[in-house]
C-alpha positions as a Markdown table, in Angstrom:
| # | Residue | x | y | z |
|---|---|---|---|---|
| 1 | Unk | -18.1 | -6.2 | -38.2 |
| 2 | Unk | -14.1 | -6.1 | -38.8 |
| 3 | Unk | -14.3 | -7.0 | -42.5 |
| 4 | Unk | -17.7 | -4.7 | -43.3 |
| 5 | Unk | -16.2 | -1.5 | -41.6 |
| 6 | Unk | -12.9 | -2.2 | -43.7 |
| 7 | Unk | -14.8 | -2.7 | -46.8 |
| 8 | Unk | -16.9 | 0.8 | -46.4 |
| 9 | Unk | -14.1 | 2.8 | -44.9 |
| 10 | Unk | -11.1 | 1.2 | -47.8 |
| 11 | Unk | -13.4 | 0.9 | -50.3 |
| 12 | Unk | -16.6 | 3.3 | -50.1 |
| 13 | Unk | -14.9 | 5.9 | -48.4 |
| 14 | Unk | -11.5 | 6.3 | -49.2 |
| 15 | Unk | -11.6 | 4.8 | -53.3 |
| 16 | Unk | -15.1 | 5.6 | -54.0 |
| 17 | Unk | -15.4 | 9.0 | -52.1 |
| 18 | Unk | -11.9 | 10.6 | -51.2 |
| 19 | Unk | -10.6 | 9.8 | -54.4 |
| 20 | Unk | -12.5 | 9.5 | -57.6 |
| 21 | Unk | -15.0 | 12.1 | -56.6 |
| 22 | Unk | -13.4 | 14.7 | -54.4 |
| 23 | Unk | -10.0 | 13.8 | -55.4 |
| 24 | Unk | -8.5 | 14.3 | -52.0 |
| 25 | Unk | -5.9 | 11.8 | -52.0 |
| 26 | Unk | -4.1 | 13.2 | -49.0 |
| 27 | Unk | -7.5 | 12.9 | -47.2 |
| 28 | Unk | -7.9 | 9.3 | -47.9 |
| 29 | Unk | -4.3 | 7.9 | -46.9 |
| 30 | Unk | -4.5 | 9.6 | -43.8 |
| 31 | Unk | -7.4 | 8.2 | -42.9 |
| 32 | Unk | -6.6 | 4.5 | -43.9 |
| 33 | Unk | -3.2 | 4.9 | -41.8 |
| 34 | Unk | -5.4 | 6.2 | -39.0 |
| 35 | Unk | -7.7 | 3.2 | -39.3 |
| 36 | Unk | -5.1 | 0.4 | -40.1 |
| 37 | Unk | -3.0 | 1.5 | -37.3 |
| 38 | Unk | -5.9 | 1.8 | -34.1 |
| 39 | Unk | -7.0 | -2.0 | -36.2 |
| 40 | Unk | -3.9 | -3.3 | -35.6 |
| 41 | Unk | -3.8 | -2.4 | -32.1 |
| 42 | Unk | -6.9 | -3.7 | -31.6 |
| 43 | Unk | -6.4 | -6.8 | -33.0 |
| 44 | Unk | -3.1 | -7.1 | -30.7 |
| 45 | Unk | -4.9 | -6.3 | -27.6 |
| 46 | Unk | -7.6 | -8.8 | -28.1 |
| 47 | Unk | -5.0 | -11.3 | -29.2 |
| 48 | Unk | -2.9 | -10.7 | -25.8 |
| 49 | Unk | -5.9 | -11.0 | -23.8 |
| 50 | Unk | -7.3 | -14.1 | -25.1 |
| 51 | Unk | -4.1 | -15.8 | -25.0 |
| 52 | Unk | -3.9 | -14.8 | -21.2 |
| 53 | Unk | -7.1 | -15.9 | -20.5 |
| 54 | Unk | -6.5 | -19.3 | -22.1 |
| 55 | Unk | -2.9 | -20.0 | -20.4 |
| 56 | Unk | -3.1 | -17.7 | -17.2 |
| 57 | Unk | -6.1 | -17.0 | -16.2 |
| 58 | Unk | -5.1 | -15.8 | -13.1 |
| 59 | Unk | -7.1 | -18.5 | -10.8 |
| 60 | Unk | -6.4 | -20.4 | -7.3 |
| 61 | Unk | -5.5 | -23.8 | -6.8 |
| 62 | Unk | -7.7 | -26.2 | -5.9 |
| 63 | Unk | -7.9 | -27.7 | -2.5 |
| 64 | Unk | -6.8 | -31.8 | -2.2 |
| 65 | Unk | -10.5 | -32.5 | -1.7 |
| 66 | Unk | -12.1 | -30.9 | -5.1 |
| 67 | Unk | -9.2 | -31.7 | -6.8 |
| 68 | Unk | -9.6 | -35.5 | -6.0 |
| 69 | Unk | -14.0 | -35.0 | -6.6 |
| 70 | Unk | -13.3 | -33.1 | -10.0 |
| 71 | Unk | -11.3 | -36.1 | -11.3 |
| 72 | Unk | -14.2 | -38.7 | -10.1 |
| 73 | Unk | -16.6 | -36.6 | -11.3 |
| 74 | Unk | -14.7 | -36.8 | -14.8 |
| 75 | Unk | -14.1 | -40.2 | -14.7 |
| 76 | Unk | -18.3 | -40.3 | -14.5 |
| 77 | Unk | -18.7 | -38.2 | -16.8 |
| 78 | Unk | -21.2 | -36.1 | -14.8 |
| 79 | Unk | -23.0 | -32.7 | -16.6 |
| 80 | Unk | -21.9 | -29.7 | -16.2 |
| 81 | Unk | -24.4 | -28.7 | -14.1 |
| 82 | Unk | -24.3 | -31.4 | -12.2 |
| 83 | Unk | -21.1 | -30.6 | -10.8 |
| 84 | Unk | -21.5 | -27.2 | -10.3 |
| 85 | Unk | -24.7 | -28.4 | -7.6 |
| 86 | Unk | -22.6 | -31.3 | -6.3 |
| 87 | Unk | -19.2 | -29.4 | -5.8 |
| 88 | Unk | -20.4 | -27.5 | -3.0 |
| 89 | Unk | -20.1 | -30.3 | -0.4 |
| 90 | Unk | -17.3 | -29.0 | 2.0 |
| 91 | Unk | -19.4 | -26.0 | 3.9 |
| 92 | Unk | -17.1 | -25.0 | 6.8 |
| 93 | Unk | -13.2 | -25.0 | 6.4 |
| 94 | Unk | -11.0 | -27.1 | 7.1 |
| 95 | Unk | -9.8 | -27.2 | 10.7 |
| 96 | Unk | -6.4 | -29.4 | 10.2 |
| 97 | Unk | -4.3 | -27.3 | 11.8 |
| 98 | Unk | -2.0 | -28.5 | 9.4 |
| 99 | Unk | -4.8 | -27.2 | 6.4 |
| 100 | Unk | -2.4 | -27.3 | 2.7 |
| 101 | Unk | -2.1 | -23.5 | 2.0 |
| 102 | Unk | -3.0 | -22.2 | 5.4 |
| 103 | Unk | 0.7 | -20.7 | 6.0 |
| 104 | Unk | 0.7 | -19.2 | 2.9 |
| 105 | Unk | -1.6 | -16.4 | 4.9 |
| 106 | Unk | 0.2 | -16.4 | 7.7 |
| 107 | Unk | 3.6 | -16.3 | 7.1 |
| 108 | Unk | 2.4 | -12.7 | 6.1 |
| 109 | Unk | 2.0 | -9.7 | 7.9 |
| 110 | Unk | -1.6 | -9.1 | 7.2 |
| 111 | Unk | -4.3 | -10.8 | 5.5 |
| 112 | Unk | -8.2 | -10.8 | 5.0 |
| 113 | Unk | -9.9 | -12.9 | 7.8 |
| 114 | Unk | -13.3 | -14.4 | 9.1 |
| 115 | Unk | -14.4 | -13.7 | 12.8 |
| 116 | Unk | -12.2 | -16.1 | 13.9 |
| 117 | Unk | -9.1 | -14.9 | 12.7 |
| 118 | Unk | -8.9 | -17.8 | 9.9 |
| 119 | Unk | -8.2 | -16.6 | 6.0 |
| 120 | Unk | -11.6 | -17.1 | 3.8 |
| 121 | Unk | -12.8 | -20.2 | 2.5 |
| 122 | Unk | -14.3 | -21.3 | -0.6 |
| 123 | Unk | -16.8 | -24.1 | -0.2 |
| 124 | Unk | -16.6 | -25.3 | -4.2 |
| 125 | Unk | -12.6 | -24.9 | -4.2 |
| 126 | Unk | -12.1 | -26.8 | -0.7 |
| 127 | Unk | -9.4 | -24.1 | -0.2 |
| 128 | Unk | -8.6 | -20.9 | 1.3 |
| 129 | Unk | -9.2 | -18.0 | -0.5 |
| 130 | Unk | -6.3 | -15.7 | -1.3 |
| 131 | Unk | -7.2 | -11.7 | -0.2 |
| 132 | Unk | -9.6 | -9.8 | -3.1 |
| 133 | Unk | -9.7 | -13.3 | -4.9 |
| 134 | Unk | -13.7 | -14.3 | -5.6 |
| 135 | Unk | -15.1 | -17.4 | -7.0 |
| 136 | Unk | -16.6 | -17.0 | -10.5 |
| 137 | Unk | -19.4 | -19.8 | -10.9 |
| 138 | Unk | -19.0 | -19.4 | -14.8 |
| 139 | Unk | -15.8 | -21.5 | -14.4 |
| 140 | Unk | -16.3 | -22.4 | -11.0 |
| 141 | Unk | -12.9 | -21.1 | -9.6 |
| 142 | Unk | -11.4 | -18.4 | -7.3 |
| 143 | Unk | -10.0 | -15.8 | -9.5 |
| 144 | Unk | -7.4 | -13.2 | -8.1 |
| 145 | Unk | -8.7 | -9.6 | -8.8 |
| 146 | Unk | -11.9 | -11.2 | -10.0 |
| 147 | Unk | -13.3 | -8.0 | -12.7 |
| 148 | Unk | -16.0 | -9.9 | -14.6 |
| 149 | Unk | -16.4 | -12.7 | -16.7 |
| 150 | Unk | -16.4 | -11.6 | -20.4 |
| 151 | Unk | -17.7 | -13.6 | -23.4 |
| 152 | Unk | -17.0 | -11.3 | -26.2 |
| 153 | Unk | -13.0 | -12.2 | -25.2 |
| 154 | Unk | -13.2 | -15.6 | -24.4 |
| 155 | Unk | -13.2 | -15.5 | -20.6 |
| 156 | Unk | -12.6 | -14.2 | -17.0 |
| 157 | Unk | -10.8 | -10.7 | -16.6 |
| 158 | Unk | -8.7 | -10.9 | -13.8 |
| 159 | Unk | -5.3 | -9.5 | -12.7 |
| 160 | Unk | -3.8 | -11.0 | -15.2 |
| 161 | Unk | -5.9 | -9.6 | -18.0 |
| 162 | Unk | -7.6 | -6.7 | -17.0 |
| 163 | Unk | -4.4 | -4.2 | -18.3 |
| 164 | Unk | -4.8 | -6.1 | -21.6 |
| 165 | Unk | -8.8 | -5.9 | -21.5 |
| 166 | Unk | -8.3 | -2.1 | -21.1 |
| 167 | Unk | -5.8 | -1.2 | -23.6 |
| 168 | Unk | -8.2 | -3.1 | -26.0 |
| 169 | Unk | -11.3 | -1.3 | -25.3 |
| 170 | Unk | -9.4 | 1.8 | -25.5 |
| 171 | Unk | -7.6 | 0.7 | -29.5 |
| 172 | Unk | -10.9 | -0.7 | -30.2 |
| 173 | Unk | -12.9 | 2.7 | -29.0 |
| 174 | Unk | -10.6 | 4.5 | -31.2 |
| 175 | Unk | -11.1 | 2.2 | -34.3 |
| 176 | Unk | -14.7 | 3.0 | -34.1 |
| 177 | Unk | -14.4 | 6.9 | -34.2 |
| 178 | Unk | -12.4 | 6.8 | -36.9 |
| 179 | Unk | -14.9 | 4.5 | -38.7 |
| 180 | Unk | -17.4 | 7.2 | -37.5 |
| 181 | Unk | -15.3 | 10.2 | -38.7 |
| 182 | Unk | -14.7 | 8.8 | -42.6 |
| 183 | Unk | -18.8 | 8.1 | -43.2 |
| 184 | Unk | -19.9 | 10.9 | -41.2 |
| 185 | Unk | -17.6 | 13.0 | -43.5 |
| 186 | Unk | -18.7 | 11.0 | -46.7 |
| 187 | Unk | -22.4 | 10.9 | -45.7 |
| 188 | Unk | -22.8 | 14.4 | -45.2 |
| 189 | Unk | -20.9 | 15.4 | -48.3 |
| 190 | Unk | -23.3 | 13.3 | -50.5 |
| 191 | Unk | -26.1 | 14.8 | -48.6 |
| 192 | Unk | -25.3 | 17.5 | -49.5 |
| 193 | Unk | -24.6 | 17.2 | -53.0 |
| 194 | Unk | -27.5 | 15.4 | -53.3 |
| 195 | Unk | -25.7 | 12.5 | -54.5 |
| 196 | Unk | -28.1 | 9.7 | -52.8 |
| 197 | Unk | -27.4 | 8.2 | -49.5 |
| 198 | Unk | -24.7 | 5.6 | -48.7 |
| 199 | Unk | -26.7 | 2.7 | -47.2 |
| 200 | Unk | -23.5 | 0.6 | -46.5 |
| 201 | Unk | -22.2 | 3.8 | -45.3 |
| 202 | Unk | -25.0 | 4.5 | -42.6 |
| 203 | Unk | -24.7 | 0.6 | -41.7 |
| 204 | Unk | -21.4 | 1.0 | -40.8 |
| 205 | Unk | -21.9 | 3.8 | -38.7 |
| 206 | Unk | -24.7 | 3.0 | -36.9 |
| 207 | Unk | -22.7 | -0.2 | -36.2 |
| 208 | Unk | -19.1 | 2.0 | -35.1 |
| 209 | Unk | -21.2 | 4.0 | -32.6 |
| 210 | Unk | -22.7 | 1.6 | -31.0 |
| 211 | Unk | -19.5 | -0.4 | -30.7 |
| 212 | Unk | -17.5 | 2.7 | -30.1 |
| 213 | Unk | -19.8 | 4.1 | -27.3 |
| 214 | Unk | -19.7 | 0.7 | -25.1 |
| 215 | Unk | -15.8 | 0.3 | -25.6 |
| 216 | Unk | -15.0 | 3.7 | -24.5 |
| 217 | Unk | -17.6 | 3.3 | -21.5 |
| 218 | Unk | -15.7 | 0.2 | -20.6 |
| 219 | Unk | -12.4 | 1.9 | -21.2 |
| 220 | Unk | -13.6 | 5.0 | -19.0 |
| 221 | Unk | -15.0 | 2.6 | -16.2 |
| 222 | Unk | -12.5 | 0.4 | -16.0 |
| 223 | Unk | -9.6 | 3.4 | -16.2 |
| 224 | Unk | -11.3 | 4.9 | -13.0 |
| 225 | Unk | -11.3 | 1.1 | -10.8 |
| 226 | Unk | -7.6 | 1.1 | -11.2 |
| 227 | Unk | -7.2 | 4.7 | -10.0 |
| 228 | Unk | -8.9 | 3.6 | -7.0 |
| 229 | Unk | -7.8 | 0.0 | -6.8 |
| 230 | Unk | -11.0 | -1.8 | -6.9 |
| 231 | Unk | -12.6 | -4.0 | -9.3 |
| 232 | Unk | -15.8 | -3.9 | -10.5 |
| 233 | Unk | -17.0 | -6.5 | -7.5 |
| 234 | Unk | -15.0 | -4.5 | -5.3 |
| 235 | Unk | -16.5 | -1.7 | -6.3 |
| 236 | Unk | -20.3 | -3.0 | -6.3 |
| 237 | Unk | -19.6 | -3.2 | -2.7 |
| 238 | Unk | -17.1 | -0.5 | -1.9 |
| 239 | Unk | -19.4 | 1.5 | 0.1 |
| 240 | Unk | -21.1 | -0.6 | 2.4 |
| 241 | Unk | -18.0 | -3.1 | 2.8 |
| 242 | Unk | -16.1 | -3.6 | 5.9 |
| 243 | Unk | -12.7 | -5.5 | 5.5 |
| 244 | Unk | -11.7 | -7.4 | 8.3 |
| 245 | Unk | -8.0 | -8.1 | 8.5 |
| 246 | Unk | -5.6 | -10.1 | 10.5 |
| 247 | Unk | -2.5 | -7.7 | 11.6 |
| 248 | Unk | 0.8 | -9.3 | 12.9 |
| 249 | Unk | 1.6 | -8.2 | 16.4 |
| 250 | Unk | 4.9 | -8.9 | 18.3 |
| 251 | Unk | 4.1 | -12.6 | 20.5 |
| 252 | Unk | 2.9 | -11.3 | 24.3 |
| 253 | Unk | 1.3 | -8.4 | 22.8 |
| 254 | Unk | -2.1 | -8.8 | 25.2 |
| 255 | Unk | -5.8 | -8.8 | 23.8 |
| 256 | Unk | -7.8 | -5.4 | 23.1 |
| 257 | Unk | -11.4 | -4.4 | 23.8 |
| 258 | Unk | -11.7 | -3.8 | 19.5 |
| 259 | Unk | -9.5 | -7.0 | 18.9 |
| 260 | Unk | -9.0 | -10.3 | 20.0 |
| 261 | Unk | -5.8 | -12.7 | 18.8 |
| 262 | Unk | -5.1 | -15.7 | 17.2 |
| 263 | Unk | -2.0 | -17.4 | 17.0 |
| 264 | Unk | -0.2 | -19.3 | 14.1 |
| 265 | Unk | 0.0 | -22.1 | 14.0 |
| 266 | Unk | -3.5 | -23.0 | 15.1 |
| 267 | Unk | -3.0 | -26.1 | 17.6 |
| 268 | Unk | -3.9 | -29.4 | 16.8 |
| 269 | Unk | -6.4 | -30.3 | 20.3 |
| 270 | Unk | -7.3 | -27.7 | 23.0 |
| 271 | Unk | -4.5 | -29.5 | 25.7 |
| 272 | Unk | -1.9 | -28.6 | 23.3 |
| 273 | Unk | -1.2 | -25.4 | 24.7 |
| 274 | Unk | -1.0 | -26.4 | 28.5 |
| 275 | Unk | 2.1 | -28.8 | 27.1 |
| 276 | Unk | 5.8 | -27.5 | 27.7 |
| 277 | Unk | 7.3 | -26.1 | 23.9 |
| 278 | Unk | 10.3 | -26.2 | 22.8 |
| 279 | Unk | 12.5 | -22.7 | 22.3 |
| 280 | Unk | 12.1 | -23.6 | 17.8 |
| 281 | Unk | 8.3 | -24.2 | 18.3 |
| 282 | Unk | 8.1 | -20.9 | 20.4 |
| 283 | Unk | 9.9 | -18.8 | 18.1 |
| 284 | Unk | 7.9 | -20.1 | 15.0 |
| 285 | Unk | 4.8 | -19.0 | 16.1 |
| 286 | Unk | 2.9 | -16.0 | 14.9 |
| 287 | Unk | 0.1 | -13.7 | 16.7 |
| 288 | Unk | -2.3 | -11.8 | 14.8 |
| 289 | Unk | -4.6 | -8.5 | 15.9 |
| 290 | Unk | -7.9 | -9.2 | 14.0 |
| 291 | Unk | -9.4 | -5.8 | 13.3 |
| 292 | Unk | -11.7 | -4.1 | 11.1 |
| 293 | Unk | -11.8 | -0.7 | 8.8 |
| 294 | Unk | -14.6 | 1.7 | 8.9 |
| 295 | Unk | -16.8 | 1.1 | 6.2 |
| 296 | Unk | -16.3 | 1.6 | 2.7 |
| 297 | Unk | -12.1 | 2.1 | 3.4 |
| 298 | Unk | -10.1 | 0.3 | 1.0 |
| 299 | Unk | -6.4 | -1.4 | 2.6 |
| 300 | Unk | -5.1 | -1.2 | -0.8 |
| 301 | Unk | -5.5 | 2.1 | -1.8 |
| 302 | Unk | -2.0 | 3.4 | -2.8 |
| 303 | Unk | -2.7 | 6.4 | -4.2 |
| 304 | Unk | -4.1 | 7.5 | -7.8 |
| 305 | Unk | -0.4 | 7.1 | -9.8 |
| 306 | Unk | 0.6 | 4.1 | -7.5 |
| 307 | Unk | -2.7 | 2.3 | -8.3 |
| 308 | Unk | -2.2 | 2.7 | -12.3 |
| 309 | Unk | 1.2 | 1.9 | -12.3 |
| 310 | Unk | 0.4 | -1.3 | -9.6 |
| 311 | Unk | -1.5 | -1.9 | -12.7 |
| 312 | Unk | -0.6 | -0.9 | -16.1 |
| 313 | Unk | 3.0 | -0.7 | -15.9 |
| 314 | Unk | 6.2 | 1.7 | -14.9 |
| 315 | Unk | 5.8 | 3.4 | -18.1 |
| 316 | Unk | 3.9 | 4.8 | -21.1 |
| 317 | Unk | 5.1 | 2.3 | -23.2 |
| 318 | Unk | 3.5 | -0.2 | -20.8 |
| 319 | Unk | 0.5 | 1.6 | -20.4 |
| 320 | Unk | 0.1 | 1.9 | -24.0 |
| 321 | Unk | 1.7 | -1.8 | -25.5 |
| 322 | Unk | 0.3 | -5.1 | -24.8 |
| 323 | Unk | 3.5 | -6.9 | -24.0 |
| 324 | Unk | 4.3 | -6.8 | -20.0 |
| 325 | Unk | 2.2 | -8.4 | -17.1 |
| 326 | Unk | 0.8 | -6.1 | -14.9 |
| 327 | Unk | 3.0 | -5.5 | -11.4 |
| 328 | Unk | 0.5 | -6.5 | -9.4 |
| 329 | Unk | 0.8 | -10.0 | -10.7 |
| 330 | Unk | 4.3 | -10.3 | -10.0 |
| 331 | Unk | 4.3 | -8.7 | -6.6 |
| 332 | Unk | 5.8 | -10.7 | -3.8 |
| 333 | Unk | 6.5 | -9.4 | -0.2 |
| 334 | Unk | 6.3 | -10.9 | 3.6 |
| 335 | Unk | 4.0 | -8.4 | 4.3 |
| 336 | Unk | 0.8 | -9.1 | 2.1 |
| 337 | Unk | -0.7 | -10.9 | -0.9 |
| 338 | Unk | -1.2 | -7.2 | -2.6 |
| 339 | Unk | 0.8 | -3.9 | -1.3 |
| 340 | Unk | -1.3 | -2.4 | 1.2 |
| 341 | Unk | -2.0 | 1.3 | 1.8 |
| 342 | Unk | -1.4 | 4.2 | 4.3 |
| 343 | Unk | -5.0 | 2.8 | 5.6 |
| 344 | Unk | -2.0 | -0.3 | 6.9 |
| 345 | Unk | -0.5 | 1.8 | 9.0 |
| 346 | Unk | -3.6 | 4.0 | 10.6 |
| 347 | Unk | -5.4 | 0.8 | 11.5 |
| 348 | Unk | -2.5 | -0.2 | 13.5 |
| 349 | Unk | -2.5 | 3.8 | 15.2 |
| 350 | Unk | -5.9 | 3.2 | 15.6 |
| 351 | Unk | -6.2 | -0.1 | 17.6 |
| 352 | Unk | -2.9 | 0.5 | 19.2 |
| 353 | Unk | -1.3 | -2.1 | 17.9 |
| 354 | Unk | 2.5 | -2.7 | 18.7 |
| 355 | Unk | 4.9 | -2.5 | 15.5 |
| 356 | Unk | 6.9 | -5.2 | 14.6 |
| 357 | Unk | 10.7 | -5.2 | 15.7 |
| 358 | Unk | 11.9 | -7.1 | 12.6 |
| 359 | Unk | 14.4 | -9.6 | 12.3 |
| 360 | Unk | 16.0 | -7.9 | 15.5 |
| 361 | Unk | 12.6 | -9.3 | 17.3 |
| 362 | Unk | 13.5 | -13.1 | 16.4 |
| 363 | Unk | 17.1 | -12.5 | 17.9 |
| 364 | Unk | 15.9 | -10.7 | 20.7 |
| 365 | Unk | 13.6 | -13.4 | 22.2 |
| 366 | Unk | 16.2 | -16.4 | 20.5 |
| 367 | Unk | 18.8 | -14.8 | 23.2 |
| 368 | Unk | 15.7 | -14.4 | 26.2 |
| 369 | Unk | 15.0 | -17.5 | 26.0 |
| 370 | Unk | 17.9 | -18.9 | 25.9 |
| 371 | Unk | 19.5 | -17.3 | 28.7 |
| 372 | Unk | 16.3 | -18.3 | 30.8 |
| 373 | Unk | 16.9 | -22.3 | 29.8 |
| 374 | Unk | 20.4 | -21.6 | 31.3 |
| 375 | Unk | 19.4 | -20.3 | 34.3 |
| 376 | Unk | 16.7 | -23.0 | 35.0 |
| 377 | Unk | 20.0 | -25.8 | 34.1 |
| 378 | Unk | 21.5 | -23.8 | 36.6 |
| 379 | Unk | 19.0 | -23.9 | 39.4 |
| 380 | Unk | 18.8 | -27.5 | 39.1 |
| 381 | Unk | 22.3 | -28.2 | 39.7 |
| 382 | Unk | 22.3 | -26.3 | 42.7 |
């Protein structure tokens, strides 16, 4: 498509049309700058997002289990297919308290939960599944920010690819209307001279406008799920979702009638609890509210600017070059996986949760229960 549009546009066009007939030079080189330029754009854009795709896809680890059946399926040499039936062998998750990857979710302030209170869990990855993470059965992995698996780029758009899958449907929307501007101008000038008609010249726009109107749909779609932080699986669902999220609450904080608790860690037998703990093992563990949103609110909703900056960069030299990683990908806080919204804050309002003290909370209850070990020495040696 590249090299046909190039050869009507430099060729038919500009040489052919522009120059020897209408002798509009100025015309012509504006017109191959315009079209060189939004090419080479394009061209960068598709490079940066294939590249990403092939090194960082943007997908979960693997649980111990898969990982160890993916490498004896190998070793068979099983189809493709074959695996992708046969990999779904571990149904419920795992309940090691102890489960690898399981305090990655909780050493957080808030995550997406089940009923009971446990992160999700992918049966073909044997592993929890990070929050707005969904499993793609093209490559059969969990991919963060999950948009849609593309062909025409060589793979899953994710979070780490979507700001580059944008910026190229937008170069490459713009490469087509110019390719549509320089025939439409030629065409109609030969029309009217009653010159013939251009056949390569029709080709090539029939081609640019077909090209040009799904890029720019992609580009406008794609523009408005960042504005609202979704994706477009989030957003297939946005209406009639309801998120259900595990809130930190301060240890002693009593259940609600919207909420029950569940405390980190999760305890190896049911007698574990009824056994004395020691001040360390008090203080490490973590209670969480789970609650959930009204239907169709989004927890990561930052606002319209926050959400395309979360995404596309700081700047308009990162929203408009394909060199930096999107924010999102590099964001890292206690709180969350992804920086949550306002709707954070309301849902704790709203259930009457208890905020968090802090670090002054740790300290506070370090010094409580110390003083109360010393008064039980105490007692004894009286």
């Amino acid at each position: 498509m590249v090299g046909f549009a190039s050869y009507v546009v430099v060729k038919r066009v500009c040489l052919d049309f522009f120059i020897s007939d209408q002798h509009q030079p100025g015309a012509a080189i504006a017109i191959l700058v315009l079209y060189f330029f939004f090419l080479s754009l394009s061209l960068l854009t598709y490079w940066r997002v294939f590249l990403v795709i092939q090194v960082n896809p943007g997908v979960t680890q693997l649980g111990p289990k898969a990982t160890e059946f993916k490498a004896e399926a190998k070793g068979r040499k099983r189809r493709d297919r074959d695996l992708e039936s046969a990999t779904r062998y571990e149904a419920r998750p795992d309940d090691d308290p102890d489960s690898p990857g399981l305090e990655a979710f909780y050493s957080k302030d808030v995550f997406v939960c089940e009923n009971d209170g446990r992160p999700r869990w992918c049966s073909t990855c044997c592993n929890w599944k990070q929050d707005r993470a969904h499993h793609c059965s093209e490559i059969e992995r969990c991919v963060k920010k999950m948009d849609h698996y593309c062909p025409w780029v060589g793979g899953i758009i994710g979070e780490t690819a979507f700001k580059f899958f944008v910026q190229f449907t937008f170069y490459t929307s713009l490469y087509c209307f110019v390719v549509i501007i320089a025939t439409v101008v030629s065409i109609q000038s030969k029309v009217k001279s009653l010159s013939g008609i251009d056949g390569p010249a029709i080709g090539a726009l029939a081609i640019a406008a077909i090209f040009g109107l799904f890029t720019m749909t992609m580009t406008l779609t794609s523009a408005r799920y960042i504005l609202i932080n979704l994706t477009n699986i989030d957003y297939l669902k946005s209406k009639n979702v309801v998120h259900q999220l595990a809130i930190r609450v301060p240890r002693g904080t009593p259940a609600g009638q919207d909420y029950h608790l569940i405390t980190y860690p999760l305890p190896a037998s049911k007698t574990l609890g009824q056994t004395a703990s020691s001040l360390r093992d008090q203080l490490a563990t973590r209670t969480f509210a789970v609650v959930k949103t009204e239907m169709g609110e989004n927890p990561w909703d930052l606002g319209y600017y926050r959400n395309w900056k979360s995404v596309m960069g700081d700047n308009i030299i990162d929203w408009l070059l394909p060199f930096n990683e999107s924010p999102c990908t590099k964001y890292e806080n206690n709180e969350s996986f992804y920086e949550m919204g306002p709707l954070y804050h309301q849902l704790r309002a709203r259930f009457g949760l208890p905020e968090l003290i802090g670090e002054k909370e740790g300290v506070a209850e370090t010094k409580q229960l110390g003083e109360r070990r010393e008064q039980g020495t105490e007692g004894t040696r009286e």
